[in-house]
Structure formats: C-alpha cells, structure tokens
Backbone as a chain_set.jsonl record, in Angstrom:
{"seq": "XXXXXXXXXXXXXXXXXXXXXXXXXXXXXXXXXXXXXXXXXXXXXXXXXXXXXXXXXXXXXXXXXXXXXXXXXXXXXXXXXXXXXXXXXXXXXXXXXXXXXXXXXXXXXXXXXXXXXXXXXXXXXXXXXXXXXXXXXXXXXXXXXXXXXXXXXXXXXXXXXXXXXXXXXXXXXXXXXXXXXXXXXXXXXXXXXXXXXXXXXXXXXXX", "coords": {"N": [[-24.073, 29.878, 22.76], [-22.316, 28.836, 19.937], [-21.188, 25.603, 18.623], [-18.37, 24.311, 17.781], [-17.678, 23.02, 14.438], [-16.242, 20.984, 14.318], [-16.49, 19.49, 16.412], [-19.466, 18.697, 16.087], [-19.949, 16.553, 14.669], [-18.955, 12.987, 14.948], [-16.859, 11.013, 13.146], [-16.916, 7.516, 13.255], [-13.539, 6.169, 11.839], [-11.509, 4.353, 10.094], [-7.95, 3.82, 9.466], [-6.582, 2.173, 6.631], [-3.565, 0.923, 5.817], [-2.185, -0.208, 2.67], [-0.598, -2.503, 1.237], [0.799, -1.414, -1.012], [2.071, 0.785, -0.024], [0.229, 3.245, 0.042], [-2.378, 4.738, 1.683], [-5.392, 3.784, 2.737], [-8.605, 6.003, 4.085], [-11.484, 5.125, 5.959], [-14.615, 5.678, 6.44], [-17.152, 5.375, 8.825], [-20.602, 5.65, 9.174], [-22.306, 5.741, 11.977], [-24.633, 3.382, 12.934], [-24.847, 2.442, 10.441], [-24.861, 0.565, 7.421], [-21.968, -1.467, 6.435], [-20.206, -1.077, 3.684], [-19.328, -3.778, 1.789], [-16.05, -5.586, 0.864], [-15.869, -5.789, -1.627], [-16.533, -3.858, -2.474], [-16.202, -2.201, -1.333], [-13.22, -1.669, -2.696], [-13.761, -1.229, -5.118], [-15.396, 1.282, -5.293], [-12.518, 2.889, -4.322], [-11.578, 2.736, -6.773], [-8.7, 2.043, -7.442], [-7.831, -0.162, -8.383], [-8.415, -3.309, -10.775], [-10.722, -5.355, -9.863], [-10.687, -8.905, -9.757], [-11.974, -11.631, -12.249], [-13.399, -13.773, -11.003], [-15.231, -15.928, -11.621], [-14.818, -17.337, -13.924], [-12.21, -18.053, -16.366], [-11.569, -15.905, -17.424], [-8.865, -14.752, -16.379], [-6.536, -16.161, -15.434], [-3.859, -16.467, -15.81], [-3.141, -14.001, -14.408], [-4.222, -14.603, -11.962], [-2.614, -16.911, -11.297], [-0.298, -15.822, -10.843], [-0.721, -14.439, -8.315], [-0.92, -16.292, -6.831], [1.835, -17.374, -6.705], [3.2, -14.981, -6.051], [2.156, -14.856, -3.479], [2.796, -17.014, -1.909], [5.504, -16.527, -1.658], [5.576, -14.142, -0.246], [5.873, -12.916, 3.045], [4.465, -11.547, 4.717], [1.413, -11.758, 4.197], [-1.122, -13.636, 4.864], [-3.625, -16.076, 4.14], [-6.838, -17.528, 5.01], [-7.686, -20.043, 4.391], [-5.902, -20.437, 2.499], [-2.809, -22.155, 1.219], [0.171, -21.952, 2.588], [2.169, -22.968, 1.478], [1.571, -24.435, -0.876], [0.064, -22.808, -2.499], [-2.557, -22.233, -5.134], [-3.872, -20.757, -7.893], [-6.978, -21.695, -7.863], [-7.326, -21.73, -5.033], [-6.549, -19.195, -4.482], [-8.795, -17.952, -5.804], [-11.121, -19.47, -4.77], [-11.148, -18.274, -2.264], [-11.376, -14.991, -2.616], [-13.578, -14.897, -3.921], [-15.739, -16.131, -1.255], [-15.073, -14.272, 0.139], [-15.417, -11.641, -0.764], [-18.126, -10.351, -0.231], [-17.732, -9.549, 2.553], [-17.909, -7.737, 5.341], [-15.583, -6.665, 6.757], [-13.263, -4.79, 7.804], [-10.692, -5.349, 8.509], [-9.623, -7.114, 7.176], [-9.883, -6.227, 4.567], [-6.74, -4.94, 3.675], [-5.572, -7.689, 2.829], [-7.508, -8.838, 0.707], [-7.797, -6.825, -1.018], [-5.248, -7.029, -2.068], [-5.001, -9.891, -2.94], [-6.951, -10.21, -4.472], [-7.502, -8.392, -6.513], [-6.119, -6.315, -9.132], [-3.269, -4.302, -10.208], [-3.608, -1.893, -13.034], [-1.591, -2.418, -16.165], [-0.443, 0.226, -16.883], [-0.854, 2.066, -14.073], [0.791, 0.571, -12.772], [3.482, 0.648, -13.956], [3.898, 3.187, -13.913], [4.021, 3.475, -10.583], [5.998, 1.628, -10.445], [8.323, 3.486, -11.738], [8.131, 5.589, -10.739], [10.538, 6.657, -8.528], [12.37, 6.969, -10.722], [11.306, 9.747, -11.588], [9.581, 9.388, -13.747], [6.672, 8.479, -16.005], [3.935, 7.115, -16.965], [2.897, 8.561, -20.749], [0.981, 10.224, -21.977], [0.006, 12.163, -23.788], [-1.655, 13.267, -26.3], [-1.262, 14.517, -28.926], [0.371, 14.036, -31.241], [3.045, 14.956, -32.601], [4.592, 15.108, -29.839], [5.158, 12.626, -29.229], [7.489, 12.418, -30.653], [10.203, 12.319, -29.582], [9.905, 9.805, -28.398], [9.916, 8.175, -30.23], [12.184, 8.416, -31.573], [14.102, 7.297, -29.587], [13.271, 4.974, -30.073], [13.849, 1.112, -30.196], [16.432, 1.639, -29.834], [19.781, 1.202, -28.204], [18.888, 0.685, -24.48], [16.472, -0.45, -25.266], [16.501, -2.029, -28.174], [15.66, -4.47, -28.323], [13.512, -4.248, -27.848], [10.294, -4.027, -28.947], [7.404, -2.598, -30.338], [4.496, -4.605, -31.24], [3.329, -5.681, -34.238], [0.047, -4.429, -35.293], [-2.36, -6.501, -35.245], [-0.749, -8.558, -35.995], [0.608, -10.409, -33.698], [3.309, -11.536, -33.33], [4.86, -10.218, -35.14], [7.303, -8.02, -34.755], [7.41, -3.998, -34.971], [9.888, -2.348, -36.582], [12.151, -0.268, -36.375], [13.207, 1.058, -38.538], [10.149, 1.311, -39.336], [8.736, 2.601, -37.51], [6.535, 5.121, -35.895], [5.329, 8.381, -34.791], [2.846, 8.377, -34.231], [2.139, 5.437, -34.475], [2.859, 4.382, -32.115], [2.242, 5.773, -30.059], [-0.556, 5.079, -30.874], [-0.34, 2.243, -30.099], [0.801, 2.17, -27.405], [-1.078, 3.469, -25.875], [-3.238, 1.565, -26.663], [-2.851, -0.467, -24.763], [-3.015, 0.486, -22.614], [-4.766, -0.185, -20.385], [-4.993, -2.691, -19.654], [-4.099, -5.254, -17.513], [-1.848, -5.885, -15.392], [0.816, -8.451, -15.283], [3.585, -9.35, -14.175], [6.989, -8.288, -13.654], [8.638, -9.397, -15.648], [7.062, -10.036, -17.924], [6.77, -9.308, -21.529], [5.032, -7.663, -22.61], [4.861, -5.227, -20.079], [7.867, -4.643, -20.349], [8.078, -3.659, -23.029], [6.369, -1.58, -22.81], [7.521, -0.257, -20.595], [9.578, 1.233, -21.457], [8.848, 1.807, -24.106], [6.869, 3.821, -23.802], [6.542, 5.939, -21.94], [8.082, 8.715, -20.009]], "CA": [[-22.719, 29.701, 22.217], [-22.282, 27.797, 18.69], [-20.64, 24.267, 18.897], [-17.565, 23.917, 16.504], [-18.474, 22.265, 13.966], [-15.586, 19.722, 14.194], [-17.177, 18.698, 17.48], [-21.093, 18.127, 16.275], [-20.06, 15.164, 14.233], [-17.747, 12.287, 15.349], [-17.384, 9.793, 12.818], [-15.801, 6.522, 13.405], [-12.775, 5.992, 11.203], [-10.301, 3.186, 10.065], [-7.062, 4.111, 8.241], [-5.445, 0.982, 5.795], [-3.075, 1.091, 4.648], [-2.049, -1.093, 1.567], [0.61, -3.286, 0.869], [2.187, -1.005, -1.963], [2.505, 2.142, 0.899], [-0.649, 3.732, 0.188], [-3.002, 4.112, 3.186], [-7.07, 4.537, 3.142], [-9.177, 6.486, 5.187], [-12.398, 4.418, 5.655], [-15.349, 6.251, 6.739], [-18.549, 4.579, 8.66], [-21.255, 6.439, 10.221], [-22.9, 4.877, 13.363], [-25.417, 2.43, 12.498], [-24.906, 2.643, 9.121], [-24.23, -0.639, 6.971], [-21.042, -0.984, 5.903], [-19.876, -1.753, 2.35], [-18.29, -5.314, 1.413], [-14.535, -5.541, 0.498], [-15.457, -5.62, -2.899], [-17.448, -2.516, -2.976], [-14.739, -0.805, -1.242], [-12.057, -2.269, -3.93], [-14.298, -0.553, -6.342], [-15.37, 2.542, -4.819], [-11.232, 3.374, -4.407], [-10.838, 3.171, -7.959], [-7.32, 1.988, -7.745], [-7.571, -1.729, -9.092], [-9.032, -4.117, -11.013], [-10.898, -6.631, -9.468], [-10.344, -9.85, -10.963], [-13.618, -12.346, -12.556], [-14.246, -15.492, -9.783], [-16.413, -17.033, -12.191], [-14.321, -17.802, -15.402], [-10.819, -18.363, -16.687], [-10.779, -14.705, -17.981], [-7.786, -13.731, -15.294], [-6.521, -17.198, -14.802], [-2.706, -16.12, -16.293], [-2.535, -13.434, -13.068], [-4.546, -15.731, -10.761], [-1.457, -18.129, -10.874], [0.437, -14.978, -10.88], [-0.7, -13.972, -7.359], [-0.951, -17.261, -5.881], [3.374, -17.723, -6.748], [2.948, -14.27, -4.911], [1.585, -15.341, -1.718], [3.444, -18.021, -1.812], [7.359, -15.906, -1.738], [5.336, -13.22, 0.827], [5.546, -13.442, 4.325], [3.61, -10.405, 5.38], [0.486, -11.893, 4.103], [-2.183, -14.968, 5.279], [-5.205, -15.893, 4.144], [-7.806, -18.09, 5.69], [-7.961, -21.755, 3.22], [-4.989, -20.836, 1.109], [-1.978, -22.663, 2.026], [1.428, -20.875, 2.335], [3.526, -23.593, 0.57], [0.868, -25.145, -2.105], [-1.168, -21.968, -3.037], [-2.578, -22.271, -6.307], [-5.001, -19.905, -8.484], [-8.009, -21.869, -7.169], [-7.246, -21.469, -3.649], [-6.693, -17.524, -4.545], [-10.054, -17.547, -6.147], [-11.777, -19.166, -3.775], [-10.953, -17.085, -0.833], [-11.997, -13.637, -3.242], [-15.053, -15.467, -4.178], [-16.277, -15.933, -0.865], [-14.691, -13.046, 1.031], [-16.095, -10.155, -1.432], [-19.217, -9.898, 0.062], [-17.719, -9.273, 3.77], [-17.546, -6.037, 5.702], [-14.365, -6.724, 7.989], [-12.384, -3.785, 6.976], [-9.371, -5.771, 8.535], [-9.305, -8.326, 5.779], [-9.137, -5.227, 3.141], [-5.373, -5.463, 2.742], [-5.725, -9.084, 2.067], [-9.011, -8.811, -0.019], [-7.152, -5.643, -1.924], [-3.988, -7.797, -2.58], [-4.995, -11.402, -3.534], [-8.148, -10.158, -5.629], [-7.402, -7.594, -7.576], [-4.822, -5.834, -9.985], [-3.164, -2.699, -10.883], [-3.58, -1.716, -14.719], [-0.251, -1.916, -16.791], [-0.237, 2.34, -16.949], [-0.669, 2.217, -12.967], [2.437, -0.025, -12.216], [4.501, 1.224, -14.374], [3.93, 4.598, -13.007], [4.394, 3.345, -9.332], [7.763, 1.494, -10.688], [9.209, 4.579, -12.254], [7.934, 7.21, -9.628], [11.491, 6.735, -8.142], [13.263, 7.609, -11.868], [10.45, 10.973, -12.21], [8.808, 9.215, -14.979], [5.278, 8.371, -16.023], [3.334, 7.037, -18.63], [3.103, 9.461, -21.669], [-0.54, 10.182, -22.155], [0.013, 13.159, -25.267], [-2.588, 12.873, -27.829], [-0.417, 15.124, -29.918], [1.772, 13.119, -32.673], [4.805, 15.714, -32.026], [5.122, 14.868, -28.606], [5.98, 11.726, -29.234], [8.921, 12.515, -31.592], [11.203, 11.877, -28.797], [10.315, 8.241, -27.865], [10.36, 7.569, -31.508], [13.559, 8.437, -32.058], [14.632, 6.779, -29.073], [12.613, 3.068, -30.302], [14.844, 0.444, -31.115], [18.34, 1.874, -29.605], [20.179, 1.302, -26.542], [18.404, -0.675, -23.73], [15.498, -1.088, -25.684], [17.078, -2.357, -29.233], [15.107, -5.598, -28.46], [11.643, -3.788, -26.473], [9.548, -3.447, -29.842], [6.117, -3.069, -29.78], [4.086, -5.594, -32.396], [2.711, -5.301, -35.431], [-1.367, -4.072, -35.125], [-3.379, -7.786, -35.817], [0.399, -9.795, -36.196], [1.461, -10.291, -32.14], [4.05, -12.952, -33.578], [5.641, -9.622, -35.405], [7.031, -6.216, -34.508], [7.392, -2.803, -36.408], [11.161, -2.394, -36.724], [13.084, 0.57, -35.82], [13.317, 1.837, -39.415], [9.143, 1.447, -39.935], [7.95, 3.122, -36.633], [6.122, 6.644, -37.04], [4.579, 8.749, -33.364], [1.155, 7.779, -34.35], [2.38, 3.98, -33.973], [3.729, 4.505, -30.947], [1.127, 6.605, -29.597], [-1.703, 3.924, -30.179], [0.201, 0.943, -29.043], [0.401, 2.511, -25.758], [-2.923, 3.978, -25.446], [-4.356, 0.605, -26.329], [-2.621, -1.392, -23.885], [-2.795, 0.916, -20.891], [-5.664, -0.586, -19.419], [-4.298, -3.891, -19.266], [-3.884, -5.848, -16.479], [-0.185, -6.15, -15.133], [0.929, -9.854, -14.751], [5.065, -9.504, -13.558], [7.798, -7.732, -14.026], [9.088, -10.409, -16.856], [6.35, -9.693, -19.257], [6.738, -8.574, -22.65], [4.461, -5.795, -22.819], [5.605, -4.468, -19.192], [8.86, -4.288, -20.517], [8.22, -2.751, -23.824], [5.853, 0.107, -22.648], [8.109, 0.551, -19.454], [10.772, 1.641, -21.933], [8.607, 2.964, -25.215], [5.293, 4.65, -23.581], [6.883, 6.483, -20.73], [8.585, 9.88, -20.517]], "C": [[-22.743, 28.571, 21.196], [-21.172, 26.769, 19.027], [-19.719, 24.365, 17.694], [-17.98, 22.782, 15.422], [-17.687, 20.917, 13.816], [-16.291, 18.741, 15.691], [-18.631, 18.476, 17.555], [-20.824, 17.388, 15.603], [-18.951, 14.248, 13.991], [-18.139, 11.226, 14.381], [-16.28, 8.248, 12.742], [-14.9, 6.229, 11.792], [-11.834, 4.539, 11.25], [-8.802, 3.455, 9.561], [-6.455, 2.223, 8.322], [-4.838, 0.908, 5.139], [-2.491, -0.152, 4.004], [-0.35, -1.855, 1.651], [1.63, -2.355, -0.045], [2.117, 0.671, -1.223], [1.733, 3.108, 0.764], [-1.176, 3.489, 1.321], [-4.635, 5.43, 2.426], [-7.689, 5.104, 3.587], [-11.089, 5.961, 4.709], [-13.396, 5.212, 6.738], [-16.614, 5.576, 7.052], [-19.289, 5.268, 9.855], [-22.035, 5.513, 11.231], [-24.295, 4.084, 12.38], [-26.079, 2.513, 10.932], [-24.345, 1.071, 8.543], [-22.785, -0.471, 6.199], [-20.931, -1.558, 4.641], [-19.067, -3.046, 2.515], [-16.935, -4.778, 1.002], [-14.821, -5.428, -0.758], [-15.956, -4.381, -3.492], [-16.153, -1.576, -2.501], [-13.671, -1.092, -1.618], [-12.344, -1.393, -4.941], [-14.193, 0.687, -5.843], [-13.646, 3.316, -4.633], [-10.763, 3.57, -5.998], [-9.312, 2.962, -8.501], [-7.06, 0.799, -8.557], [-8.623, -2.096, -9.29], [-9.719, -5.061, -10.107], [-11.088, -7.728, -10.307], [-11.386, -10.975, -11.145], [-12.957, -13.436, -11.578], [-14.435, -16.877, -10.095], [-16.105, -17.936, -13.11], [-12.802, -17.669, -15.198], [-10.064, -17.068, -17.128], [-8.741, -14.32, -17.245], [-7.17, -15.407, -15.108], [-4.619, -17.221, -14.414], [-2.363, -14.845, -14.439], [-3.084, -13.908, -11.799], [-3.425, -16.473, -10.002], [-0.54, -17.526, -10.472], [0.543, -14.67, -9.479], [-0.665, -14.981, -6.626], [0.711, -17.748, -5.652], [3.766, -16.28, -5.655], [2.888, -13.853, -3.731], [2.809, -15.962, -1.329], [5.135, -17.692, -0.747], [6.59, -14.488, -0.249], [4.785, -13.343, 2.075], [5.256, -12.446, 5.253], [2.112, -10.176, 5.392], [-0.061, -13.284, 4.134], [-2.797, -14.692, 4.672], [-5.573, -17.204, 4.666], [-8.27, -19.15, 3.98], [-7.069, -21.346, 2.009], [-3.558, -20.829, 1.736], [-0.567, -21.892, 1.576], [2.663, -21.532, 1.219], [2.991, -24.334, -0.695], [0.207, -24.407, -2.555], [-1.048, -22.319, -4.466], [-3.827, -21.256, -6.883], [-6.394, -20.292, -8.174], [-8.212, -21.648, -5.743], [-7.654, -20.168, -3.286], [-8.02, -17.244, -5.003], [-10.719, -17.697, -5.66], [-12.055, -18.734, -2.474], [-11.102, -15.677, -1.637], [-13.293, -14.101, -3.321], [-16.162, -15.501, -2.463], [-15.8, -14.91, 0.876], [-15.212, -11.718, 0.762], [-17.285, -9.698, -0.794], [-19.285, -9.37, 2.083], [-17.49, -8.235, 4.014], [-16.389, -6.102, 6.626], [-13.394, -6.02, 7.343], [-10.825, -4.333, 7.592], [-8.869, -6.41, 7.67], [-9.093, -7.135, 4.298], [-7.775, -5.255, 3.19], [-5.502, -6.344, 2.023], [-6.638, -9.102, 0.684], [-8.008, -8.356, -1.27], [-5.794, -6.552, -3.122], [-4.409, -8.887, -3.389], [-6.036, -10.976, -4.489], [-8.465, -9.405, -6.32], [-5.866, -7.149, -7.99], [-4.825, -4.683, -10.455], [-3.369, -3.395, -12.777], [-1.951, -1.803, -14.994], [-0.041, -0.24, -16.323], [0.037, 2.394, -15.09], [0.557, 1.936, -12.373], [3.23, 0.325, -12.591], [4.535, 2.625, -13.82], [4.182, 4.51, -11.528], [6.2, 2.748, -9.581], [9.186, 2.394, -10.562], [9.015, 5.587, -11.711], [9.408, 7.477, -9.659], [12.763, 7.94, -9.451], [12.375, 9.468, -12.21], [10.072, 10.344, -13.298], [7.963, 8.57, -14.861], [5.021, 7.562, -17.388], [2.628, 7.955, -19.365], [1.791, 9.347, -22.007], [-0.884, 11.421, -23.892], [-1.044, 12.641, -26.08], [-2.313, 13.33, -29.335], [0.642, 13.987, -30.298], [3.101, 13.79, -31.657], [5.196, 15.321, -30.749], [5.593, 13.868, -28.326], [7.339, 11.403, -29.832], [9.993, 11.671, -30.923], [11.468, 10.514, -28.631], [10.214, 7.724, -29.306], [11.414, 7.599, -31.909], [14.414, 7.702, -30.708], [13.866, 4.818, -29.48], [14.265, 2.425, -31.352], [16.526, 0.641, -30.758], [18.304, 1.629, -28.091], [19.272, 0.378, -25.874], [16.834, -0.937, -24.449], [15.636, -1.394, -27.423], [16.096, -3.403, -29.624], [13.502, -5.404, -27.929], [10.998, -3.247, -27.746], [7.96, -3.661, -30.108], [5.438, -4.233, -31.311], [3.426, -4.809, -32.98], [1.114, -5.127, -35.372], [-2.068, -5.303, -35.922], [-2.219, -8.948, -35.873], [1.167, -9.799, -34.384], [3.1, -11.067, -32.647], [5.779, -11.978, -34.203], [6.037, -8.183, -34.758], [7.636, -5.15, -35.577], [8.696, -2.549, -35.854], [11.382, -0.791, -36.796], [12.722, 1.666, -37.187], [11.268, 2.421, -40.143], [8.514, 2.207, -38.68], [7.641, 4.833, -36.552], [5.655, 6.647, -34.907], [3.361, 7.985, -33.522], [1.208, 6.076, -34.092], [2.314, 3.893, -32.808], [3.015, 4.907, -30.127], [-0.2, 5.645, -29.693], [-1.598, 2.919, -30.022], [0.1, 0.859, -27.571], [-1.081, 2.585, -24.816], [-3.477, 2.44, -25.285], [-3.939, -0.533, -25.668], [-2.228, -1.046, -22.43], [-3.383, 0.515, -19.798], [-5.203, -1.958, -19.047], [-3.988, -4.206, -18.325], [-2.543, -6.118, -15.933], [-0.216, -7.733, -14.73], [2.514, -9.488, -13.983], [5.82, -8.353, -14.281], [8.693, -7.762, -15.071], [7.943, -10.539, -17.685], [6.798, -8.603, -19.988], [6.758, -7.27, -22.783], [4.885, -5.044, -21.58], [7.357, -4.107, -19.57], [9.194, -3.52, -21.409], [7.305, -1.353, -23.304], [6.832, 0.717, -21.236], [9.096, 1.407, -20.774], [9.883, 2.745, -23.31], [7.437, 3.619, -24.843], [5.782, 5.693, -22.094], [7.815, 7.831, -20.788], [9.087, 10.776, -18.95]], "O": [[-23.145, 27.457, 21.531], [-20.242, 27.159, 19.733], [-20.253, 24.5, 16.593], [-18.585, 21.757, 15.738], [-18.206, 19.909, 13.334], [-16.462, 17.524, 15.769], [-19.178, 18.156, 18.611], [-21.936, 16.867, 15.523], [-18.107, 14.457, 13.12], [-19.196, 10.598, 14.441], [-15.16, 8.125, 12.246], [-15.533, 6.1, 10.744], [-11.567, 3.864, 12.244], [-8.816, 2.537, 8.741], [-6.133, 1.445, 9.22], [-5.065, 0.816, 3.933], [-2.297, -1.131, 4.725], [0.718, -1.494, 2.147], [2.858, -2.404, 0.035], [2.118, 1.654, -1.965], [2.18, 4.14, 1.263], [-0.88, 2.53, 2.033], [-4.869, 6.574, 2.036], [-7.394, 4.384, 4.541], [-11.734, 6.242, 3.699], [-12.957, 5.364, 7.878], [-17.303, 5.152, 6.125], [-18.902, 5.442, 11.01], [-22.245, 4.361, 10.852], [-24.676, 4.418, 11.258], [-27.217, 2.602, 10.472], [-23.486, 0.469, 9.186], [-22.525, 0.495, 5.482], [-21.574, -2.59, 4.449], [-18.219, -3.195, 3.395], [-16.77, -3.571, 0.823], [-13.905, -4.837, -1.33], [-15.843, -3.975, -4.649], [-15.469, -0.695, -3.022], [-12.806, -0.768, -0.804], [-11.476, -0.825, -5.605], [-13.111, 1.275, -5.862], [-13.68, 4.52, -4.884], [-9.866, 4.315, -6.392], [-8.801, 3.438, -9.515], [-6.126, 0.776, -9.359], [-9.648, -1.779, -8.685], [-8.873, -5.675, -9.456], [-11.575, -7.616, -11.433], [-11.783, -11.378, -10.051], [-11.773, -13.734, -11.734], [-14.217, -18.004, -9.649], [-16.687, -19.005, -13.296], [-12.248, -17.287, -14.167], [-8.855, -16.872, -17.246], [-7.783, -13.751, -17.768], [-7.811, -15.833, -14.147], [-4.083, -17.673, -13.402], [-1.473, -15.048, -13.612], [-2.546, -13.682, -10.715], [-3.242, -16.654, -8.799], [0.27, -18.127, -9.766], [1.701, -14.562, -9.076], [-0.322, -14.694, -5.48], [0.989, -18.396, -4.643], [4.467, -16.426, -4.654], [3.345, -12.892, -3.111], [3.666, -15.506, -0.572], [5.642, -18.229, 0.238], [7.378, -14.088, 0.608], [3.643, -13.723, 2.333], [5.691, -12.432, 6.405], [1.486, -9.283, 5.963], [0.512, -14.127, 3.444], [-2.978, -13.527, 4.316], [-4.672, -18.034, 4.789], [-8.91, -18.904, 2.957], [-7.276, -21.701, 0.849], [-3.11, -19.959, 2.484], [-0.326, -21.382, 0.482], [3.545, -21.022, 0.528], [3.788, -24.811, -1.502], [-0.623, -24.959, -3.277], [0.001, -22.619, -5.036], [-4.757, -21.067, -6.098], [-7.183, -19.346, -8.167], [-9.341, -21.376, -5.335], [-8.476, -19.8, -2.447], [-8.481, -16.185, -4.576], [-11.491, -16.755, -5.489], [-13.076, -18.87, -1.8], [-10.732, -14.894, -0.762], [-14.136, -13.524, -2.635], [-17.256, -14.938, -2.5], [-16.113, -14.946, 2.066], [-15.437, -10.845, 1.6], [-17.449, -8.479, -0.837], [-20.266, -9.016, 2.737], [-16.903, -7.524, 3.197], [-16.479, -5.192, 7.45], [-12.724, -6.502, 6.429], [-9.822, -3.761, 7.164], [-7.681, -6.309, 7.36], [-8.347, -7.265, 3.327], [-7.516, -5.985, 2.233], [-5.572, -6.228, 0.8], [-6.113, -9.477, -0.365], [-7.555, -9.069, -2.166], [-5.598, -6.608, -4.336], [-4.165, -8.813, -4.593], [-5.906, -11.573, -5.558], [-9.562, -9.442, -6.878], [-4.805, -7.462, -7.451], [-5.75, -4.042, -10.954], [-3.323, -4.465, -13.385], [-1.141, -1.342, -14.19], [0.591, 0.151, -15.341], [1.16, 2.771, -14.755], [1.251, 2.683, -11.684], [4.138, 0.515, -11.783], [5.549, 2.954, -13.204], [4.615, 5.569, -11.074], [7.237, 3.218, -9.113], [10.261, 2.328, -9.966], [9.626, 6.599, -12.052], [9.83, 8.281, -10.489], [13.473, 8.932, -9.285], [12.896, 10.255, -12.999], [10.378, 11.108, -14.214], [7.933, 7.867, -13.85], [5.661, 7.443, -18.433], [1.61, 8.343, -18.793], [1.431, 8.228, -22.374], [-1.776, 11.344, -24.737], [-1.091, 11.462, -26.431], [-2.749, 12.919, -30.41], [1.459, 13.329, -29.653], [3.739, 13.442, -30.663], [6.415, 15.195, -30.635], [6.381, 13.778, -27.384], [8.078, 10.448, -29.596], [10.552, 10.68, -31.395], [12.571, 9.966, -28.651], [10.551, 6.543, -29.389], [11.741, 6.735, -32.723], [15.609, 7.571, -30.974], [14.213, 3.751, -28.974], [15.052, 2.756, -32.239], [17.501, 0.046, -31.216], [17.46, 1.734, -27.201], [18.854, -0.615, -26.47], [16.128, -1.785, -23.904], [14.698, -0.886, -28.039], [15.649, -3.484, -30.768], [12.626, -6.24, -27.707], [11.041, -2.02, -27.835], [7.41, -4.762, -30.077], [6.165, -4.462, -32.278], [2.988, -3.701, -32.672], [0.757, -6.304, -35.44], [-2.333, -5.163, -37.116], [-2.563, -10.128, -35.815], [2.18, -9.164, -34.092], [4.006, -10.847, -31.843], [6.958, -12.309, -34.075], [5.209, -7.375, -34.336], [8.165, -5.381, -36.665], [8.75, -2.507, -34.625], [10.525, -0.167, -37.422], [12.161, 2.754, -37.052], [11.005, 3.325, -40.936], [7.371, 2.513, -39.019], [8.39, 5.666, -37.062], [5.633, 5.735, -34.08], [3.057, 7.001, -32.848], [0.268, 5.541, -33.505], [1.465, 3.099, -32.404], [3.119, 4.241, -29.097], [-0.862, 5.453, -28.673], [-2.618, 2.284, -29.756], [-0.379, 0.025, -26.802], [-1.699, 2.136, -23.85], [-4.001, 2.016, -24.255], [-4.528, -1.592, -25.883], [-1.615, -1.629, -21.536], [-2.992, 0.636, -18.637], [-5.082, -2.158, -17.838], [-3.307, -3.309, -17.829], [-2.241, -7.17, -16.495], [-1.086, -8.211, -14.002], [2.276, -9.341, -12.784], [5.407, -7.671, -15.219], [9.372, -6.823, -15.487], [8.052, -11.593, -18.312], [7.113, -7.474, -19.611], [7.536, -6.328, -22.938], [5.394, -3.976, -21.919], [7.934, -3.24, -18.913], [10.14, -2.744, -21.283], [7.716, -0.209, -23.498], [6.848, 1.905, -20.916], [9.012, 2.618, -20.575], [10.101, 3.941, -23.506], [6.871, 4.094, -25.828], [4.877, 6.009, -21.322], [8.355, 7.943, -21.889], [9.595, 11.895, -19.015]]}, "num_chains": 1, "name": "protein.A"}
C-alpha cells in the first residue's frame, strides 16, 4: 500500500507574520542549517536592506529609530525605547544579520530594512484600488498629464531632470516627462509620509 505523499515528508514550519499584515511561511528541513535574518530579508524579496557600514541610508536610519521610538509593539535588545537614535538602529542590524532566530525576523525585517517608494505607495493606496502606473506606452499616460498641476496636486510637481531646486510647470509637462520621473524614482527608498517625492508620485505616478 503507497504512503500519501503528504505523509512521507514532515517539514518543520514557522509562519511570521510582519508588522505591515503580511505573514511568511518559513521552511527548515531537519538538520539543515538555517539561513541568517538577513538572508531571509533577501531571499523574500520584499525590502531593502539598509548599508551598516556607511552613511548611505543615514536620512531613513533616523527615520526608523523616531519609529521605534512612537511604537509600542516593538523591542529590541541595546536600543532604548525613549533615546533611540540611528546608531543604536544600526547597531542592533549590524550585529543581528548574521543570526538564525526566526523569532527576531519581525524585528530584524522592521528596524533594518525598507520598502521601495513604488512598494509603499502601492500598500498605501491598496485601500483607494490604486497602484503605481508602470505603462511604457506615452498614451497611457495622457490621463495623469492632464490631471498634473490641478486640484489636490496644483502644488505636487515633479522637478526639473538635473535642476531638483526646479519643477516642470503644468503648462510644460508632456507623458514622456511624466513617465520617466516615475520610472526613475520607483526604486527609491521610502523615508515618511511627509516627503516630497512620496507625495508627488503618490498623486502623479499612480492610477
């Protein structure tokens, strides 16, 4: 008599789920090594992880440590609840990445990495049915071109390509503008909800 095949291989499981209402399913076969937190940060594919080593990230470092700070659903181990600061947050990623305690993945997940701009804004605006506008076609952007510049986004204009200081005005903006402003700031790192660029692509890259 043949053995089902759901019953010839049991493999221990974890589910985690995440802070923003996602949940994992973490997979480890019996005496198998397990991956570090930062391998399984990567391997998910959902976020950035943020550099350790340098100042690159230092702007959402401070970002997540004000973060911590206001959230009282999350500890960590040497970063203090009422003085956190971007070094504290770095060095608890720095020497937590290389651990396998799949309990500390929330934490890990949270304090040491970041969604992309394109990601958050798309988790934001789930609620409204809207996304960020990926078209490679001109025409398809017609729409949010003719909406740039009016109504709640009168003041949400994206800048001028090499001038950050300026932006392309209502009467000079074309799809093809519009279309690689977005594109080239989708990968981007999200800092808050009170940035700039989160506020202009929530409103002109989205559909």
């Amino acid at each position: 008599m043949s053995v089902p095949t759901s019953l010839k291989v049991a493999l221990p499981t974890v589910v985690v789920p995440s802070a923003a209402g996602a949940s994992y399913l973490v997979f480890f076969k019996e005496g198998e090594v397990k991956d570090s937190l930062k391998t399984l940060v990567t391997k998910e594919g959902k976020r950035v992880l943020l550099d350790v080593s340098n100042d690159n990230h230092d702007n959402i470092w401070s970002e997540i440590a004000k973060e911590y700070k206001s959230n009282n659903s999350i500890t960590a181990k040497g970063i203090s609840k009422e003085a956190a600061d971007k070094e504290q947050v770095k060095n608890y990623c720095r020497t937590t990445a290389s651990l396998t305690d799949v309990n500390l993945l929330n934490t890990y997940r949270d304090l040491c990495s970041r969604s992309t701009l394109r990601d958050q804004v798309n988790l934001d605006l789930k609620s409204k049915n809207k996304s960020w506008f990926t078209s490679t076609n001109t025409s398809d952007w017609q729409s949010l071109k003719d909406a740039y510049g009016s109504g709640d986004g009168v003041s949400l204009l994206i800048p001028k390509e090499g001038q950050a200081s300026s932006t392309v005005a209502k009467t000079d903006i074309t799809p093809e503008l519009l279309m690689k402003w977005c594109s080239s700031i989708s990968s981007n790192l999200y800092l808050n909800l009170e940035d700039q660029n989160y506020k202009i692509a929530s409103f002109n890259c989205t559909k």
